[in-house]
KEDRENMI-813163 format. One record per residue: residue in three letters; chain; z, y, x of N, C-alpha, C in turn. Coordinates in steps of 0.1 Angstrom, whole numbers, plus 5000, padded with zeros to 4 digits. Example, Ala and Ser with C-alpha at 12.3 -4.5 7.8 and 13.67 -1.06 7.14 Angstrom:
2
- ala | A | 5078 | 4943 | 5132 | 5078 | 4955 | 5123 | 5078 | 4967 | 5132
- ser | A | 5071 | 4978 | 5128 | 5071 | 4989 | 5137 | 5079 | 5000 | 5129
***
This chain:
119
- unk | A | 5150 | 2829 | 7939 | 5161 | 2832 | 7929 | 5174 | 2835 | 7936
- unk | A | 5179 | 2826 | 7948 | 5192 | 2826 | 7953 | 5193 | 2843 | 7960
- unk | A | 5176 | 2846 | 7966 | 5178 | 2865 | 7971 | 5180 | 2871 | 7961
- unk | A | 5174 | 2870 | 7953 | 5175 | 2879 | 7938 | 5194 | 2881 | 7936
- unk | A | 5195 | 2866 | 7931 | 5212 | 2869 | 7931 | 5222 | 2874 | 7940
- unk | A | 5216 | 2873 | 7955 | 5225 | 2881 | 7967 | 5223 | 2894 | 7964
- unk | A | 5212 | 2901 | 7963 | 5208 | 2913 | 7959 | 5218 | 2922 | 7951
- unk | A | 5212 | 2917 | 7936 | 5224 | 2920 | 7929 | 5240 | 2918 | 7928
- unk | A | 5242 | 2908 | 7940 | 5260 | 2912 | 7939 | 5262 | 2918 | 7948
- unk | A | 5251 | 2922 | 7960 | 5255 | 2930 | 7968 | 5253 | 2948 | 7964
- unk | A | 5244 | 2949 | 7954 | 5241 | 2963 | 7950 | 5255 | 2963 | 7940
- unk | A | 5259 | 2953 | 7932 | 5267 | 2957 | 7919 | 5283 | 2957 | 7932
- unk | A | 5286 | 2948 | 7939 | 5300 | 2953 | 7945 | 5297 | 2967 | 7954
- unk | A | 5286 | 2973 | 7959 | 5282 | 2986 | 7962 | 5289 | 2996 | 7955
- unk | A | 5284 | 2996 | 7941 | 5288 | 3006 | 7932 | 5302 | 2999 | 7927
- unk | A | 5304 | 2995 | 7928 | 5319 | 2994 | 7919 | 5328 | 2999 | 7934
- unk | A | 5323 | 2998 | 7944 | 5332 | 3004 | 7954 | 5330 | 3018 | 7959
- unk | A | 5319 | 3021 | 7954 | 5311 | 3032 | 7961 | 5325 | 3046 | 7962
- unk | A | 5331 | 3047 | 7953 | 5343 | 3055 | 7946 | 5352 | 3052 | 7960
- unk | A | 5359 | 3045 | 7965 | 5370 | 3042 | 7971 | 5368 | 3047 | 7984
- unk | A | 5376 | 3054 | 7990 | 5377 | 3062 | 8005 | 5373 | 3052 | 8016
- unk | A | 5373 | 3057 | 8026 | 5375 | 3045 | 8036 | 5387 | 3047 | 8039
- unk | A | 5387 | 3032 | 8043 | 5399 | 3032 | 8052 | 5408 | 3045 | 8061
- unk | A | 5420 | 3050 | 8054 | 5424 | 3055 | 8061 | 5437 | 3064 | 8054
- unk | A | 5443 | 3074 | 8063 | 5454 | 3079 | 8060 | 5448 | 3096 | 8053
- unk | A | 5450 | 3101 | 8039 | 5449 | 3110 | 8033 | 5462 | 3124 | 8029
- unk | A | 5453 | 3132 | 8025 | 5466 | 3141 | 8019 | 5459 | 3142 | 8005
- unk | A | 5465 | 3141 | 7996 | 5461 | 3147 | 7982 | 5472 | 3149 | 7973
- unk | A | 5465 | 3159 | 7965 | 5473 | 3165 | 7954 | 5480 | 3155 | 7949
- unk | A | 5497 | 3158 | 7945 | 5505 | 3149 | 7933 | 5504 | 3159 | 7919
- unk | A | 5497 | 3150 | 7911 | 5504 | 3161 | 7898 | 5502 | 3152 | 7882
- unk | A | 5511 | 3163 | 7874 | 5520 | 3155 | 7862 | 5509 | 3157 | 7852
- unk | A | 5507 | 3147 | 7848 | 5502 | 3145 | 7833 | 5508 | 3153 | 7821
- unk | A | 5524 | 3150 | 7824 | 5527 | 3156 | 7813 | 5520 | 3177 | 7811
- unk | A | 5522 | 3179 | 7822 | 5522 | 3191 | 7824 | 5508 | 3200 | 7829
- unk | A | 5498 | 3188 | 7834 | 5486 | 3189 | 7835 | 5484 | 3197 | 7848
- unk | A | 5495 | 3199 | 7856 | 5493 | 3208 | 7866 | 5493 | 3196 | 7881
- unk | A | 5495 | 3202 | 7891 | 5492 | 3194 | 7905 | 5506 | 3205 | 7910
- unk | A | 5517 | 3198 | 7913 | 5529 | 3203 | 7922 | 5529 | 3204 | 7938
- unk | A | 5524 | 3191 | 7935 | 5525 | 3195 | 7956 | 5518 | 3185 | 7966
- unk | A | 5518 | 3178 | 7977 | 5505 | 3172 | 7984 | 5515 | 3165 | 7987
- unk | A | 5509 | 3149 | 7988 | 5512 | 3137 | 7992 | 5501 | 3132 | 8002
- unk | A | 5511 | 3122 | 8009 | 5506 | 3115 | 8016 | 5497 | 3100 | 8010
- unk | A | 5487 | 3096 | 8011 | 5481 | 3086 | 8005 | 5474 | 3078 | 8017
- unk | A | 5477 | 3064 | 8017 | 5469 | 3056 | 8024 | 5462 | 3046 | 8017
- unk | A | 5450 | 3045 | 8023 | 5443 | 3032 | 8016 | 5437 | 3022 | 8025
- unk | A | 5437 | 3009 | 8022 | 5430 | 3001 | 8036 | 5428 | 2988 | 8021
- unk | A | 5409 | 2994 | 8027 | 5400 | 2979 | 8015 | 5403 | 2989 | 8001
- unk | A | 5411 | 2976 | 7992 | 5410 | 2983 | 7979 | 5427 | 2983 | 7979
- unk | A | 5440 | 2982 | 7984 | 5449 | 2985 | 7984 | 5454 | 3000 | 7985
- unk | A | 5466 | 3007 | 7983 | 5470 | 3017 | 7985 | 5483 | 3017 | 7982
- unk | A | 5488 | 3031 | 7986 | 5502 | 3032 | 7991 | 5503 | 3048 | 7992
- unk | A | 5512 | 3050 | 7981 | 5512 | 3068 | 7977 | 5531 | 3074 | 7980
- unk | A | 5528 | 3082 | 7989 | 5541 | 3087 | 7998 | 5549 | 3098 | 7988
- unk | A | 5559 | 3098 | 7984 | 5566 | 3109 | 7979 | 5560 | 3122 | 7980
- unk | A | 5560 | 3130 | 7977 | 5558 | 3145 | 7983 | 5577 | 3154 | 7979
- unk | A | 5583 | 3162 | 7990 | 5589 | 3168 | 7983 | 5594 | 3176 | 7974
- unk | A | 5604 | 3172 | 7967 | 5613 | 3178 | 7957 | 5608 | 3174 | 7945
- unk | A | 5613 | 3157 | 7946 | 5610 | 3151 | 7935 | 5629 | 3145 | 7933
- unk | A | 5634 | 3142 | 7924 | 5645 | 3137 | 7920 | 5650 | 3121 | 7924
- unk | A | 5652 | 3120 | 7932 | 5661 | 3109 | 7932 | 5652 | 3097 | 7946
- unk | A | 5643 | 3109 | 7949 | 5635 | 3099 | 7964 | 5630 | 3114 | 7972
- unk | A | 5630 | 3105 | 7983 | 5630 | 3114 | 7993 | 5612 | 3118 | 7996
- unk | A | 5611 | 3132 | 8005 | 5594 | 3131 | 8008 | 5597 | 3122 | 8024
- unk | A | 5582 | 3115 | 8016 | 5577 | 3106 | 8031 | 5580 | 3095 | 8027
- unk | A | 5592 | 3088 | 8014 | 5594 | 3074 | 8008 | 5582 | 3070 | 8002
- unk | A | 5580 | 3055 | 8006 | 5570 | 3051 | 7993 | 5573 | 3055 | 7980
- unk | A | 5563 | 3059 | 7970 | 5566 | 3065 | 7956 | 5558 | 3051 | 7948
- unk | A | 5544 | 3048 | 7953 | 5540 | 3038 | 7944 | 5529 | 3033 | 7956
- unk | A | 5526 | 3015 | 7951 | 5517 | 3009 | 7958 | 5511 | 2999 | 7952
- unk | A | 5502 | 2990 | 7951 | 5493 | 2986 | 7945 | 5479 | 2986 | 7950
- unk | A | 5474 | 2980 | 7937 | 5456 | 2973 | 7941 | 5450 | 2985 | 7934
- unk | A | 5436 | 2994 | 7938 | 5431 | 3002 | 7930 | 5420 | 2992 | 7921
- unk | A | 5421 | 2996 | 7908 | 5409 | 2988 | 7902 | 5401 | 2999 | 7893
- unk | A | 5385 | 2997 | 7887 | 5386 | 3006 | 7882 | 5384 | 3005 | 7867
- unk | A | 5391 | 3010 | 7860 | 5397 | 3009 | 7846 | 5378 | 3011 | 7836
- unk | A | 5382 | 3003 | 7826 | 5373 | 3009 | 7814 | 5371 | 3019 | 7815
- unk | A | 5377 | 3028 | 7811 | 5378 | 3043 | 7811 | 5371 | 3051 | 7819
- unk | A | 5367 | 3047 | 7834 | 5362 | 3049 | 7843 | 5370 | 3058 | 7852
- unk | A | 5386 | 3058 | 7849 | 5393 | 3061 | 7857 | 5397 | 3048 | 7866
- unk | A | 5399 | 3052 | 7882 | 5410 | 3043 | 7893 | 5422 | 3042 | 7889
- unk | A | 5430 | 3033 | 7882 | 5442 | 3029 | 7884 | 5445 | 3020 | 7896
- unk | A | 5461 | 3023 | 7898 | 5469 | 3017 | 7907 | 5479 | 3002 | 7894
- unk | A | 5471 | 2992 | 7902 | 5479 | 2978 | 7892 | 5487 | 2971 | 7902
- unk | A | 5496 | 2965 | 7895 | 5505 | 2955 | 7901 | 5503 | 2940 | 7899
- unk | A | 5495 | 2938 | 7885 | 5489 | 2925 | 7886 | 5477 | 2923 | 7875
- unk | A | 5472 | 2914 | 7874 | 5465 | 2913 | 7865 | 5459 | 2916 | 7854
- unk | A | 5473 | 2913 | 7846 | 5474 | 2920 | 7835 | 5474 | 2933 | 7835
- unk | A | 5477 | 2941 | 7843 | 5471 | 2953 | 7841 | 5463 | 2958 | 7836
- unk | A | 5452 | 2951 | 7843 | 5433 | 2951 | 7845 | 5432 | 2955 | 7828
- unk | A | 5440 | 2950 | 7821 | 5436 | 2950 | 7804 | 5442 | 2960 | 7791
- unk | A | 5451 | 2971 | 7802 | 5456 | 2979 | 7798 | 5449 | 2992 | 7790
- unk | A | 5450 | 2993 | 7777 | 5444 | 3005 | 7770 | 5449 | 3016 | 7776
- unk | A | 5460 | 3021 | 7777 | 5461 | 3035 | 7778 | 5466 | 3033 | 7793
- unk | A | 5457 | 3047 | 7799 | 5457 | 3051 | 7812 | 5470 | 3062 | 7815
- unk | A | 5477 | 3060 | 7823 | 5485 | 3075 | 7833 | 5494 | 3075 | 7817
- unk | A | 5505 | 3087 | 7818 | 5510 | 3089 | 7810 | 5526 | 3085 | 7812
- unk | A | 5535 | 3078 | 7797 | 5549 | 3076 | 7805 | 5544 | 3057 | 7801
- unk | A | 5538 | 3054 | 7796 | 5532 | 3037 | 7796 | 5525 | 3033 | 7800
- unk | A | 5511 | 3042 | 7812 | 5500 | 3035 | 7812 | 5505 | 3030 | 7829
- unk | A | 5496 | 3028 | 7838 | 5494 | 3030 | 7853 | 5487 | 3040 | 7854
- unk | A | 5496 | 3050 | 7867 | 5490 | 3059 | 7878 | 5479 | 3053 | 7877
- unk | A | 5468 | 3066 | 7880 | 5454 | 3066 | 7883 | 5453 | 3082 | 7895
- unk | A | 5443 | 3076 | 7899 | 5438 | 3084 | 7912 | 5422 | 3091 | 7913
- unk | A | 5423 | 3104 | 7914 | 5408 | 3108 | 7916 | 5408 | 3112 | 7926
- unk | A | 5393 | 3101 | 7928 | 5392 | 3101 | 7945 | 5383 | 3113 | 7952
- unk | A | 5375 | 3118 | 7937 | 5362 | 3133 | 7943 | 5377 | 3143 | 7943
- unk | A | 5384 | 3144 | 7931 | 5393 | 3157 | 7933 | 5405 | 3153 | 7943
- unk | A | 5408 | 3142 | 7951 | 5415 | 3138 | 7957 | 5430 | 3147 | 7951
- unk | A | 5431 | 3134 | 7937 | 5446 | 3142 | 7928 | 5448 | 3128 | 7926
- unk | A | 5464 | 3128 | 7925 | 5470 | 3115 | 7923 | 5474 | 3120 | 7911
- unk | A | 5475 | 3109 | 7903 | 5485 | 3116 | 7884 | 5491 | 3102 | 7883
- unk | A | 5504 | 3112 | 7879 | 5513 | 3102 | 7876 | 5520 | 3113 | 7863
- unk | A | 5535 | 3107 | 7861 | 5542 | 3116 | 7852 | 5556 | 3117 | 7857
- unk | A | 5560 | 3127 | 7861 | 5572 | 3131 | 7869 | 5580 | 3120 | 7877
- unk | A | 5584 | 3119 | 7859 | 5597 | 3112 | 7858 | 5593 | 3094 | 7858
- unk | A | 5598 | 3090 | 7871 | 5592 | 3076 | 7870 | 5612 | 3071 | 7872
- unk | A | 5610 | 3061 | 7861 | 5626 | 3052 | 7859 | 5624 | 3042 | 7875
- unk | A | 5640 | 3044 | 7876 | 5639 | 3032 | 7890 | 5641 | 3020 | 7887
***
């Protein structure tokens, strides 16, 4: 019984991670929700399930190469990757947008967010 249940948590954390890069330093698309488009390439690091998304430039009021956002990836109902800051997150209905959390697609390696982020 006790292999049975290693099994299965080792197959079920398998796929729940299967999605997430390895460890390492990326380039992917930044682009706006509101506008549905992809503007320009960021820098993205990930190590485990953390991450850390680098400005890209000619954004308003941060420079390229600044941290822009960082956080735990988790993966949302939705079956979208969001970027959370704590727990309560985890329970958030609406994804990306100007109220949800950033989310990240890891096959299109596109980060979405919505432009205009308040400081």
């Amino acid at each position: 019984m006790k292999i049975l249940l290693l099994v299965f948590f080792l197959a079920f954390t398998t796929v729940s991670f299967a999605q997430i890069p390895k460890s390492g330093t990326y380039t992917y698309n930044y682009c706006d929700e509101e506008y549905n488009a992809c503007l320009s390439k960021c820098k993205v690091k990930i190590k485990g399930n953390k991450i850390w998304v680098y400005a890209p430039a000619g954004l308003t009021g941060i420079k390229k190469g600044e941290l822009y956002e960082s956080g735990t990836l988790y993966k949302h109902a939705s079956g979208k990757w969001i970027i959370i800051h704590n727990q309560k997150e985890k329970l958030t209905k609406i994804v990306g947008g100007c109220e949800g959390p950033v989310w990240i697609d890891f096959k299109q390696k596109r980060f979405w967010t919505h432009v205009w982020k308040p400081v």
